[in-house]
MIBATOR-577218 format. One record per residue: residue number from 0; residue in one letter; x, y, z of N, C-alpha, C, CB in turn. Coordinates in steps of 0.001 Angstrom, whole numbers, always signed. Glycine has a CB too. Layout:
N
@i: NUM, aa: A, neast: X, nnorth: Y, nup: Z, caeast: X, canorth: Y, caup: Z, ceast: X, cnorth: Y, cup: Z, cbeast: X, cbnorth: Y, cbup: Z
...
! end
This chain:
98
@i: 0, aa: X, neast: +22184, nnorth: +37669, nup: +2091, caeast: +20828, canorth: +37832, caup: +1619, ceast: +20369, cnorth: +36575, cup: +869, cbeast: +20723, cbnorth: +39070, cbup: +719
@i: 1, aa: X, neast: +20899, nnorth: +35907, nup: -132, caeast: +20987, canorth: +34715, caup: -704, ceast: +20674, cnorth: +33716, cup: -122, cbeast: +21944, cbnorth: +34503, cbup: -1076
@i: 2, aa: X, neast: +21495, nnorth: +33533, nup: +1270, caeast: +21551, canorth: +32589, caup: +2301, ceast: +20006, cnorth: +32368, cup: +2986, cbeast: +22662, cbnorth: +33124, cbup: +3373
@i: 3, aa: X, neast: +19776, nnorth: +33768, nup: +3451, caeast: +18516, canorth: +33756, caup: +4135, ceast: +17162, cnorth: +33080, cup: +2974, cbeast: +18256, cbnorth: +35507, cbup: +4664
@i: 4, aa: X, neast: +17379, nnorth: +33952, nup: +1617, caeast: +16246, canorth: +34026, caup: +1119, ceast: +15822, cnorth: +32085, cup: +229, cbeast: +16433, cbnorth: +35582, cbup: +16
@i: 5, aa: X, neast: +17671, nnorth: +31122, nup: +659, caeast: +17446, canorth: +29874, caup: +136, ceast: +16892, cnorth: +29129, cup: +1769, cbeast: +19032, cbnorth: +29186, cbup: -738
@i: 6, aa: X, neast: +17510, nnorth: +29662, nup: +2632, caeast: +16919, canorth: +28888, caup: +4468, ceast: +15714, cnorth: +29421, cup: +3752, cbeast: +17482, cbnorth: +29696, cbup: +6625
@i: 7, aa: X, neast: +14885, nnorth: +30573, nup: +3500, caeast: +13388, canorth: +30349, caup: +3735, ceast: +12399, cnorth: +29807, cup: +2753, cbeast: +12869, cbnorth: +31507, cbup: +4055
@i: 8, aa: X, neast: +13306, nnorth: +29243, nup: +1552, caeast: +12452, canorth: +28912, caup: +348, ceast: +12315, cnorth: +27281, cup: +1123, cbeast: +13334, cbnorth: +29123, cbup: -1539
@i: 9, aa: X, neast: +13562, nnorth: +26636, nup: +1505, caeast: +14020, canorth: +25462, caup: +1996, ceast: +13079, cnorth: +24827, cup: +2960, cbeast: +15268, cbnorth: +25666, cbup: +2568
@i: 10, aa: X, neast: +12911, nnorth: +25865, nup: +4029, caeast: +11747, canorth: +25658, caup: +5473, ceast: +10247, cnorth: +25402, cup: +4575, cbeast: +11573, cbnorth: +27551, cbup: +6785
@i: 11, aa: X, neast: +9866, nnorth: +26326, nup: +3716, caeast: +8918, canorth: +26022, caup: +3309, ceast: +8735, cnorth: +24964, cup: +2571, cbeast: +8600, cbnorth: +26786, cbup: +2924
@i: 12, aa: X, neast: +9685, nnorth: +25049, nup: +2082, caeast: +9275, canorth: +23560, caup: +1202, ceast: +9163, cnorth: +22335, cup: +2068, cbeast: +10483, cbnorth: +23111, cbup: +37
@i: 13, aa: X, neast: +10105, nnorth: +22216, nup: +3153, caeast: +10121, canorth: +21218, caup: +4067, ceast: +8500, cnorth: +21105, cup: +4754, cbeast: +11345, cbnorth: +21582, cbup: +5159
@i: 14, aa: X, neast: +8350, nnorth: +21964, nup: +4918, caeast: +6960, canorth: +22049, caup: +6088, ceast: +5866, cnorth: +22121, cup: +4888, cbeast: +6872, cbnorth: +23777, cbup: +7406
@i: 15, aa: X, neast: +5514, nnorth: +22250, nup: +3488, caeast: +4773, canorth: +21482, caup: +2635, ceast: +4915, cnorth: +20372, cup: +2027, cbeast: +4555, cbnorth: +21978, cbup: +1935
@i: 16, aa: X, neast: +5740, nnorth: +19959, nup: +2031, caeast: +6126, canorth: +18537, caup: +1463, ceast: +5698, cnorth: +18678, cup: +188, cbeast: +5474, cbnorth: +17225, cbup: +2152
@i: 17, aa: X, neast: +4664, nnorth: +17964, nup: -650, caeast: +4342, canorth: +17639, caup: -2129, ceast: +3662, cnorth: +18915, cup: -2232, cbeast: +3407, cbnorth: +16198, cbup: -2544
@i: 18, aa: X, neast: +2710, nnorth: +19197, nup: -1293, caeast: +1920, canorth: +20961, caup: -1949, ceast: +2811, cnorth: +21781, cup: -1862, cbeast: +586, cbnorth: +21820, cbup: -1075
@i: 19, aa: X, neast: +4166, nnorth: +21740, nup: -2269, caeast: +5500, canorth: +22792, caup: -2666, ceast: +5430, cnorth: +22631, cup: -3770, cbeast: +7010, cbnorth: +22603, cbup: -2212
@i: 20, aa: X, neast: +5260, nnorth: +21539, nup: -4920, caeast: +5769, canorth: +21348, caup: -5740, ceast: +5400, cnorth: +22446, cup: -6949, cbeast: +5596, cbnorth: +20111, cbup: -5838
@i: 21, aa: X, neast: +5847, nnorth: +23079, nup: -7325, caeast: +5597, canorth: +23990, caup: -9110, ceast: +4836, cnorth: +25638, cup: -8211, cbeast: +3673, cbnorth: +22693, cbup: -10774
@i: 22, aa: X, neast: +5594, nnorth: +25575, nup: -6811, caeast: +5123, canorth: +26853, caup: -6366, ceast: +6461, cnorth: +27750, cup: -6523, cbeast: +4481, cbnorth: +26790, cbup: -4786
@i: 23, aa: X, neast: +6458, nnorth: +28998, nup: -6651, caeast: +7273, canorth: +30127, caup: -6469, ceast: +7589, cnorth: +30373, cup: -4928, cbeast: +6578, cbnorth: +31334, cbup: -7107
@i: 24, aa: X, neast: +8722, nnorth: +30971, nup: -4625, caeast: +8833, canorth: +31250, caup: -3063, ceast: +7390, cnorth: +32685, cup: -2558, cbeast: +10899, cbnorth: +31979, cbup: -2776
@i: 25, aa: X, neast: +6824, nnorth: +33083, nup: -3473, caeast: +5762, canorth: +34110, caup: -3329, ceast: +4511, cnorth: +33175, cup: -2585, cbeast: +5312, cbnorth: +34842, cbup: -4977
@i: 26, aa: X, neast: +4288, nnorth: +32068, nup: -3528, caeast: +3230, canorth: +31450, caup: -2790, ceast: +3944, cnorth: +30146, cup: -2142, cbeast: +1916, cbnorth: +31098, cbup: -3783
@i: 27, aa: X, neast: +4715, nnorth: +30213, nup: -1818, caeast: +5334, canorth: +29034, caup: -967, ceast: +5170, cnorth: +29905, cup: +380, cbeast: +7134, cbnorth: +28460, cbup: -1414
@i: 28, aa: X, neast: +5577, nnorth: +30949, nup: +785, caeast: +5339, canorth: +32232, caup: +1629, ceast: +4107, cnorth: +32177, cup: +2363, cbeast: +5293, cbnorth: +33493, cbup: +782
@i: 29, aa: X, neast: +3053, nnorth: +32090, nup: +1474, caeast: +1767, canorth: +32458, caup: +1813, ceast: +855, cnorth: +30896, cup: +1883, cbeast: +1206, cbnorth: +33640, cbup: +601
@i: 30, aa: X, neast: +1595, nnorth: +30046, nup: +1353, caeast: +900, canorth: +28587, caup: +1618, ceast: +1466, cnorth: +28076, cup: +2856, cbeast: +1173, cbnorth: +27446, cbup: +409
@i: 31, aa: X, neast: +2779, nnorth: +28036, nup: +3486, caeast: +2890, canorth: +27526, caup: +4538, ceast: +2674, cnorth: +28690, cup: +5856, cbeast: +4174, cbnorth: +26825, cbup: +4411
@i: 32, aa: X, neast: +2643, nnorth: +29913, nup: +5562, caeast: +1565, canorth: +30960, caup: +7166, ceast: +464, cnorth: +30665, cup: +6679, cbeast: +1569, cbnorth: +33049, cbup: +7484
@i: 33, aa: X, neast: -390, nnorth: +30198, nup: +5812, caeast: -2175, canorth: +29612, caup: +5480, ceast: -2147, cnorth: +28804, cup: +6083, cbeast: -2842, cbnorth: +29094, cbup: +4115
@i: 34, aa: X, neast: -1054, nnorth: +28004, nup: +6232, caeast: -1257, canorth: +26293, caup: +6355, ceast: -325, cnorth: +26053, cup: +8215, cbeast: -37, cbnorth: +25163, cbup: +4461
@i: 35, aa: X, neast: -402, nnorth: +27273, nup: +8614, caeast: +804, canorth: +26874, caup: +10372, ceast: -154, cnorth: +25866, cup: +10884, cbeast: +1094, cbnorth: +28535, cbup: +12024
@i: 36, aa: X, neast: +528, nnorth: +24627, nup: +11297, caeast: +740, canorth: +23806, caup: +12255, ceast: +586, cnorth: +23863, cup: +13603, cbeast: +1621, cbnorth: +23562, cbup: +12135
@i: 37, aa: X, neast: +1335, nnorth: +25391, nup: +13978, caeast: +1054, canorth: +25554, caup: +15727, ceast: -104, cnorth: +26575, cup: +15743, cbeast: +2559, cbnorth: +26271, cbup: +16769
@i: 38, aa: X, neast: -530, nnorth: +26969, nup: +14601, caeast: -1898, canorth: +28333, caup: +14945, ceast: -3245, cnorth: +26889, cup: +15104, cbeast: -2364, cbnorth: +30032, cbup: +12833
@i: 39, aa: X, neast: -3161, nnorth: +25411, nup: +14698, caeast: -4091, canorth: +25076, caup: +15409, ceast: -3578, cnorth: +24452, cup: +16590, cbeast: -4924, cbnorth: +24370, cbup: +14737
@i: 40, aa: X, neast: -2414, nnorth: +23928, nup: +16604, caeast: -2132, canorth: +23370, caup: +17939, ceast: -2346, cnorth: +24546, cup: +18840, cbeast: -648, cbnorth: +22733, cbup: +18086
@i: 41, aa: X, neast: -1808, nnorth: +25809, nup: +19114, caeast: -2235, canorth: +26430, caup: +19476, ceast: -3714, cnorth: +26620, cup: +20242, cbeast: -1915, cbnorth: +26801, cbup: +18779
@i: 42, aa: X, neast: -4279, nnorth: +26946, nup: +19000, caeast: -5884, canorth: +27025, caup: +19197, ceast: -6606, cnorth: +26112, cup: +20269, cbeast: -6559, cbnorth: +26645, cbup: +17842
@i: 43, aa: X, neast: -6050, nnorth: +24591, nup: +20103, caeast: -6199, canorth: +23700, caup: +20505, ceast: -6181, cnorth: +23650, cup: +21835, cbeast: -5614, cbnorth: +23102, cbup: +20000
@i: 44, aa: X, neast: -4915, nnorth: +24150, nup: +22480, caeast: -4017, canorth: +24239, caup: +23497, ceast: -4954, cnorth: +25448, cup: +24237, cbeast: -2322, cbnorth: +24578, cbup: +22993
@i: 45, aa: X, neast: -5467, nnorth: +26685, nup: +23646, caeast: -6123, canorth: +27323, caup: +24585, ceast: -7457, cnorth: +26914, cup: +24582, cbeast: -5997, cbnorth: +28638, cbup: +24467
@i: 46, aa: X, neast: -8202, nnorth: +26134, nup: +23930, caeast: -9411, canorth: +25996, caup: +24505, ceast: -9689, cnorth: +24803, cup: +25097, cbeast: -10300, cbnorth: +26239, cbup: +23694
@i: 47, aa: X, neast: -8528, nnorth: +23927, nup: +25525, caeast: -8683, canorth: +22775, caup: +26249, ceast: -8501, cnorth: +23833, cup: +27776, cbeast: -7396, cbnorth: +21334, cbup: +25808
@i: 48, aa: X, neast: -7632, nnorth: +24585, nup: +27899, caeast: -7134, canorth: +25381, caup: +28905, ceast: -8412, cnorth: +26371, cup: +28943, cbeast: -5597, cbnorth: +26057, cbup: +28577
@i: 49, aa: X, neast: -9156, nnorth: +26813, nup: +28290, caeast: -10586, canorth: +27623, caup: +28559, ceast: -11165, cnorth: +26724, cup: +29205, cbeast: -11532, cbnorth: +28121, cbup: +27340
@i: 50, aa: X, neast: -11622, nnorth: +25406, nup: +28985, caeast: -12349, canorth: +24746, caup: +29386, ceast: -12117, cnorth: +24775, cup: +30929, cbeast: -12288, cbnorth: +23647, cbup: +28703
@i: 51, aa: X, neast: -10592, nnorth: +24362, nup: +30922, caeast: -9980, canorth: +24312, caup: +32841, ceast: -10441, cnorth: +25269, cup: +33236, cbeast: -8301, cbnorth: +24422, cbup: +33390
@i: 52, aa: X, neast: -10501, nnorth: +26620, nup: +32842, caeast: -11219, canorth: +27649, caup: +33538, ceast: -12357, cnorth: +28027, cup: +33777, cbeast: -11002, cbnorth: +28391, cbup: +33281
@i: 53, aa: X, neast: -13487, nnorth: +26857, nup: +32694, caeast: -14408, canorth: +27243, caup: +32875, ceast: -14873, cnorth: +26091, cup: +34511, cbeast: -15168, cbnorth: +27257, cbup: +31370
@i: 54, aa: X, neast: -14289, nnorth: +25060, nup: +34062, caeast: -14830, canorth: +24324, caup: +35148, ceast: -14421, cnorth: +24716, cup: +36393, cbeast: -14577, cbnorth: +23042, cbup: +35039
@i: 55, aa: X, neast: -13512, nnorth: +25727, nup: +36727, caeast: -13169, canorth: +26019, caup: +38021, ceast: -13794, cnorth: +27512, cup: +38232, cbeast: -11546, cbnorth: +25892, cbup: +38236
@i: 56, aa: X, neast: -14110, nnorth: +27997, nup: +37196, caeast: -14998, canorth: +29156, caup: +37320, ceast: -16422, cnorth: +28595, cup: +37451, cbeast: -14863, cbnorth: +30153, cbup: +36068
@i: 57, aa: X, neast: -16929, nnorth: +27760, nup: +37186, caeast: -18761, canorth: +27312, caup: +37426, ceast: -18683, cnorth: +26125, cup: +38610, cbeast: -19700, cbnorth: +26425, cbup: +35636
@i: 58, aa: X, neast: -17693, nnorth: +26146, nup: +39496, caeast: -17695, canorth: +25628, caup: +40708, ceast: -17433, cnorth: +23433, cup: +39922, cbeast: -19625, cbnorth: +26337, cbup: +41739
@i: 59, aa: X, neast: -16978, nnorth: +23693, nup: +39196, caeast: -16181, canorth: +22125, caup: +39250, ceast: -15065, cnorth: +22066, cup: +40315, cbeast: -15360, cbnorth: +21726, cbup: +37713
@i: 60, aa: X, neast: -15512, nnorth: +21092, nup: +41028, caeast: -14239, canorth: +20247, caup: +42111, ceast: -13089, cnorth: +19771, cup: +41989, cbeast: -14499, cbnorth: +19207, cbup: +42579
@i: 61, aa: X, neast: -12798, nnorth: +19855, nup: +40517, caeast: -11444, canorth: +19076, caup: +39728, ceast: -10582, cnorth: +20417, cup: +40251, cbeast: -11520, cbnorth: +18718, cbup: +37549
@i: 62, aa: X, neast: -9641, nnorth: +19553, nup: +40752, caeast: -8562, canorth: +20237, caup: +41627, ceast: -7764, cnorth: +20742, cup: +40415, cbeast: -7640, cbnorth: +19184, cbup: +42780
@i: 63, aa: X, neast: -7109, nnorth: +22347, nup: +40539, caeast: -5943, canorth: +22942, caup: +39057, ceast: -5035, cnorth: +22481, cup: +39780, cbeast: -5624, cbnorth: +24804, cbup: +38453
@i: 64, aa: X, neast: -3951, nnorth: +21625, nup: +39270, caeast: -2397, canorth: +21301, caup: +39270, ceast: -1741, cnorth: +22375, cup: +39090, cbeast: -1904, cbnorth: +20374, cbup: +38271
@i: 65, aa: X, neast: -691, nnorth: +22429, nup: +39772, caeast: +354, canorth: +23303, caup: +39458, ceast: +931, cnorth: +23225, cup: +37996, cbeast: +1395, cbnorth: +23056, cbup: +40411
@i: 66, aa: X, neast: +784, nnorth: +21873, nup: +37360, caeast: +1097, canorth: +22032, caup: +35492, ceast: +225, cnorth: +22942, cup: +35254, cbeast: +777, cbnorth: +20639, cbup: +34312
@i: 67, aa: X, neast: -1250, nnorth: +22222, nup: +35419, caeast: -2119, canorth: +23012, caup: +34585, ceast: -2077, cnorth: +24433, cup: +34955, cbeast: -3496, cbnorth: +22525, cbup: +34650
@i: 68, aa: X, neast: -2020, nnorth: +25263, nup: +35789, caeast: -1404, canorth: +26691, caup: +36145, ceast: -293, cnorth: +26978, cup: +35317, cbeast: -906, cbnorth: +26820, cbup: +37618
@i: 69, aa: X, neast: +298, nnorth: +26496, nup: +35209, caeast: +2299, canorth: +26794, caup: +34924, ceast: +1956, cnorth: +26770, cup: +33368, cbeast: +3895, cbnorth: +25105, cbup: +35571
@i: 70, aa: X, neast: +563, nnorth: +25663, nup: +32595, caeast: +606, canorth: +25466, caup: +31383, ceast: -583, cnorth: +27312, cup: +30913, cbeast: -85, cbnorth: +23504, cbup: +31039
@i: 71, aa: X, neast: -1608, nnorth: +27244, nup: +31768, caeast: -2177, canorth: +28806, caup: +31659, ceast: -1396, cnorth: +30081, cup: +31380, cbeast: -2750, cbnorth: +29145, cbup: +32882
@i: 72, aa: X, neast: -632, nnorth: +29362, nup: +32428, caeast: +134, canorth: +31239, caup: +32330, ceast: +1104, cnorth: +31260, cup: +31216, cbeast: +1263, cbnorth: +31851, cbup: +33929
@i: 73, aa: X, neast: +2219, nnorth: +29857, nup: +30691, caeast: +3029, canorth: +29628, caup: +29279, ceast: +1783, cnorth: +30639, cup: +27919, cbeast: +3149, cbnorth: +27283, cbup: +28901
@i: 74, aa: X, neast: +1016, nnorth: +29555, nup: +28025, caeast: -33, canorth: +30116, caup: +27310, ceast: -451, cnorth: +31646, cup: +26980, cbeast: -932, cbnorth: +29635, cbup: +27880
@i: 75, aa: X, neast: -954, nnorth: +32003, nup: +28098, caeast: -1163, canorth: +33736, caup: +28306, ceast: +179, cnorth: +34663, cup: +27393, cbeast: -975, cbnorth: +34169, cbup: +30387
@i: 76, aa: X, neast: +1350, nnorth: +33905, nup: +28100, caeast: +1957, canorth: +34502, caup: +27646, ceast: +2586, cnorth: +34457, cup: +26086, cbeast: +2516, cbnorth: +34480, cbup: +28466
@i: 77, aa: X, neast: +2172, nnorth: +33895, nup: +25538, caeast: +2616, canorth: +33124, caup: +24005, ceast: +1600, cnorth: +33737, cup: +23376, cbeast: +2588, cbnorth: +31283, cbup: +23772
@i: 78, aa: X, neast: +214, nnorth: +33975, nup: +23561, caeast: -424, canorth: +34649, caup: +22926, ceast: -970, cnorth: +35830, cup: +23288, cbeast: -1070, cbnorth: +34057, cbup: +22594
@i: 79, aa: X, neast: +165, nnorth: +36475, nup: +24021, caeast: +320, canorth: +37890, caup: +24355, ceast: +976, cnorth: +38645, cup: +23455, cbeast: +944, cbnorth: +38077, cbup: +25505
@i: 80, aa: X, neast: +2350, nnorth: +37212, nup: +23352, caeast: +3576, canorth: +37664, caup: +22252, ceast: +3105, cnorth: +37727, cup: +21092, cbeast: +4792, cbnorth: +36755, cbup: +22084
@i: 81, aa: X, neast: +2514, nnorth: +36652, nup: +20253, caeast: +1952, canorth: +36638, caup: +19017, ceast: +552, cnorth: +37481, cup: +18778, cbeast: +1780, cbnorth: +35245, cbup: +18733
@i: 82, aa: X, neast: -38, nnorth: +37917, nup: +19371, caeast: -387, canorth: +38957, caup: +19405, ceast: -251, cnorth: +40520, cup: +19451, cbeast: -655, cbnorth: +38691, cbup: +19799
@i: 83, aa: X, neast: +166, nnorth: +41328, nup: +20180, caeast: +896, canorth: +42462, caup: +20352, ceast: +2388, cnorth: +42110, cup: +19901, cbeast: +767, cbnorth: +42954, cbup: +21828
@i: 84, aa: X, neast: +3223, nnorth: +41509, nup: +20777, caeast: +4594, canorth: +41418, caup: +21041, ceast: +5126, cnorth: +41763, cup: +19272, cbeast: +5044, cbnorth: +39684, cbup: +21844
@i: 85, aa: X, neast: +5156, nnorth: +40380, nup: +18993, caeast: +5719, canorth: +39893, caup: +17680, ceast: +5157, cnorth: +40818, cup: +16372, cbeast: +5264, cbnorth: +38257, cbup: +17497
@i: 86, aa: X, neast: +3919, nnorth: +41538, nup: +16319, caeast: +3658, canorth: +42424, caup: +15463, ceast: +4370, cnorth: +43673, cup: +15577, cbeast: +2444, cbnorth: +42589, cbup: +15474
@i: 87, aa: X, neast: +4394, nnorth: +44089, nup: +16468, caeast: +5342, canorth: +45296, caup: +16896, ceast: +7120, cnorth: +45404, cup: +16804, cbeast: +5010, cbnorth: +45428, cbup: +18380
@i: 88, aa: X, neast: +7305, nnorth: +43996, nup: +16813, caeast: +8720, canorth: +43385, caup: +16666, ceast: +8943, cnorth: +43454, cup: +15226, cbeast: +8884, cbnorth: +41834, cbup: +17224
@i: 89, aa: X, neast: +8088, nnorth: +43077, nup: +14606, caeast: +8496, canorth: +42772, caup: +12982, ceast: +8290, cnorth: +43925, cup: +12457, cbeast: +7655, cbnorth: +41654, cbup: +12106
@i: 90, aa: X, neast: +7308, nnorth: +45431, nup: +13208, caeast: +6898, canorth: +46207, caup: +12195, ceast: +7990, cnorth: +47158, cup: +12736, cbeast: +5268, cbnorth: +46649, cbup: +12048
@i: 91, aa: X, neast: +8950, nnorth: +46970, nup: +13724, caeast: +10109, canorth: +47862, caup: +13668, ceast: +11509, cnorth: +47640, cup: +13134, cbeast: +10296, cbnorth: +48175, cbup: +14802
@i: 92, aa: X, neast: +11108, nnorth: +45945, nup: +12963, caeast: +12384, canorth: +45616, caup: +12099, ceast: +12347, cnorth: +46223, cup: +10713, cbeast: +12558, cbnorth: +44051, cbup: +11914
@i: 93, aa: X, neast: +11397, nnorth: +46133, nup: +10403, caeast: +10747, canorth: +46117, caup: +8796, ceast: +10954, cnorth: +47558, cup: +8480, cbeast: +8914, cbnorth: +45642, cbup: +8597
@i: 94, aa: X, neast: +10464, nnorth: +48349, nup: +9493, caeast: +11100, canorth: +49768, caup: +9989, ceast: +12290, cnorth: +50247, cup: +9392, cbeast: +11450, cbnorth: +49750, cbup: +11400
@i: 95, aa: X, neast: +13177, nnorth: +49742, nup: +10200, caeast: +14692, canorth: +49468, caup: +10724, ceast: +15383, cnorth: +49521, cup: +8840, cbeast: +14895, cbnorth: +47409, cbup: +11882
@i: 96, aa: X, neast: +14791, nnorth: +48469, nup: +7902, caeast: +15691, canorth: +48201, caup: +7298, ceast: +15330, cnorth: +48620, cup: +6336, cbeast: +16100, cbnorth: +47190, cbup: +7312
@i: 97, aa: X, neast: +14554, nnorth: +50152, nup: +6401, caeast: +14115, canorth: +51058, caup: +5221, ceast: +15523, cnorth: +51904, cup: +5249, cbeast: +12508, cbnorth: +52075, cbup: +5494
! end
C-alpha cells in the first residue's frame, strides 16, 4: 500500500515538475488529471481525424490511406475505452475493494 501510494505521489510530481512544489498528494491528485497531457493530445488527434471525415463526407477527392483508416478506428476505439470502458473498470474495482 505504501509502495503504490509513494509510485503515485512520485508520477505526479514528475508530470508537474515545479507546480508540485508545497502541494499535498490530495491536490497533486487533482492538479495533474486537471492538467492530462493526452486529454488534449487526444482532443487534438480526434478533430484532425473529424476533419478527414468531414472532407470525405462533403465529397473531397483526398484519397483515405490505409494509416489514416487504421489511425480512425485506434481512435474510436480509445475513446470508446475512456469513455464507457475505463469508468466501468474503475467503478468495479473500487467496488471490489469495499
Amino acid at each position: 500500500m505504501i509502495g503504490c501510494r509513494r509510485v503515485l505521489e512520485r508520477a505526479c510530481k514528475a508530470k508537474l515538475g515545479d507546480a508540485a512544489n508545497g502541494k499535498n498528494l490530495y491536490d497533486l491528485i487533482d492538479a495533474v488529471l486537471a492538467n492530462m497531457e493526452t486529454t488534449k493530445a487526444l482532443s487534438d488527434w480526434a478533430h484532425d481525424l473529424r476533419q478527414l471525415g468531414n472532407d470525405a463526407v462533403h465529397g473531397d477527392d483526398t484519397p483515405i490511406t490505409k494509416e489514416d483508416a487504421k489511425q480512425a478506428y485506434d481512435l474510436t476505439v480509445l475513446l470508446v475505452d475512456l469513455l464507457f470502458s475505463y469508468p466501468n473498470r474503475i467503478a468495479k474495482m473500487r467496488q471490489a475493494g469495499k
